[in-house]
C-alpha positions in Angstrom: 2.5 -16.4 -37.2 4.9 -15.8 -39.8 3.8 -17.1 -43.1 6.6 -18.2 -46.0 5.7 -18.1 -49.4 7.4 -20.6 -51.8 9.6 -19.6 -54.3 10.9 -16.9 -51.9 14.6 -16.2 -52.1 16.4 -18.7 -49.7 18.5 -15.3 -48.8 15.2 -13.6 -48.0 14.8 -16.2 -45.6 16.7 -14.7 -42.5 17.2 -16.2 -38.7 17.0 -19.8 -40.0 19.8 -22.4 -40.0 20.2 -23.7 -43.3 21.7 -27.0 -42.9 23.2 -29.5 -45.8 24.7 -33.0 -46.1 28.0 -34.0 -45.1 28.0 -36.1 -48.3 27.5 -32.6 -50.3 30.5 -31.7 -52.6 32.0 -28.1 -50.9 34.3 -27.5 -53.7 31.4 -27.4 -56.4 28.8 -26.4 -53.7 26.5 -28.9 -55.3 24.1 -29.4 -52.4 20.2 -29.6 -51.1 20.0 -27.5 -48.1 17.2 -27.4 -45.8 16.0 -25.0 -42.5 13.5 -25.4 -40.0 11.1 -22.4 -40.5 9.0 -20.4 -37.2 6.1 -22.0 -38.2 7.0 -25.4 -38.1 7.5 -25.5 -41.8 11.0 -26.7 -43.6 12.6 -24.7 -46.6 14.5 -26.4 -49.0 16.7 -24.4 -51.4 19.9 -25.7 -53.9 22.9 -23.8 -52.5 24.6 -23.0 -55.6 21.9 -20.4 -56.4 21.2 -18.4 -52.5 19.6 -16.1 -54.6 17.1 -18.8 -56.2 13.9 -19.8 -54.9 13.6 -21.9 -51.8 10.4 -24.3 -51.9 8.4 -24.6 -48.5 6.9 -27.9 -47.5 4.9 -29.2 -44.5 6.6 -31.5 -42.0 4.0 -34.3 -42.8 5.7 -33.6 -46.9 8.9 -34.0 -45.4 8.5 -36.8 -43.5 6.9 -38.4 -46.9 10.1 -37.3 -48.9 12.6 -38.9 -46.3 10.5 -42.6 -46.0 11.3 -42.7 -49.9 14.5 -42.3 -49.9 15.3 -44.6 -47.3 13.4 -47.3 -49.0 15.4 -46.0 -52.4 12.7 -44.8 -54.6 14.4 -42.1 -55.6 18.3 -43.8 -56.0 17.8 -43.8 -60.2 18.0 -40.1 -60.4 21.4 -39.8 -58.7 23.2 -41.6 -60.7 
């Protein structure tokens, strides 16, 4: 099994799909992206930097991540 160290290079990353928001800004390519890894894992890496780190997290931290924003505990730091 393939193993994926965080802070990897996204770009390093190769034969994933990186997918983003359809509410991310393309002309300032300000956007969270993320990609299902091999392992079962999902990447998550800032698409203005594809040469910056990508951070690795368990789908159990995912799943975590996502129930916060839907109940908005995160809504303060976007604005």
């Amino acid at each position: 099994m393939i193993h994926f160290q965080n802070g990897a290079t996204a770009s390093s990353i190769s034969g994933v799909q990186w997918v983003k928001s359809s509410a991310s800004n393309p002309a300032g390519g300000d956007c969270v992206r993320f990609a299902e890894l091999p392992n079962g894992e999902v990447a998550m890496s800032n698409s203005r930097f594809p040469e910056g780190p990508a951070l690795v997290f368990t789908r159990s931290e995912i799943a975590a991540m996502l129930a916060g924003v839907r109940q908005g505990e995160f809504d303060g730091m976007a604005v």
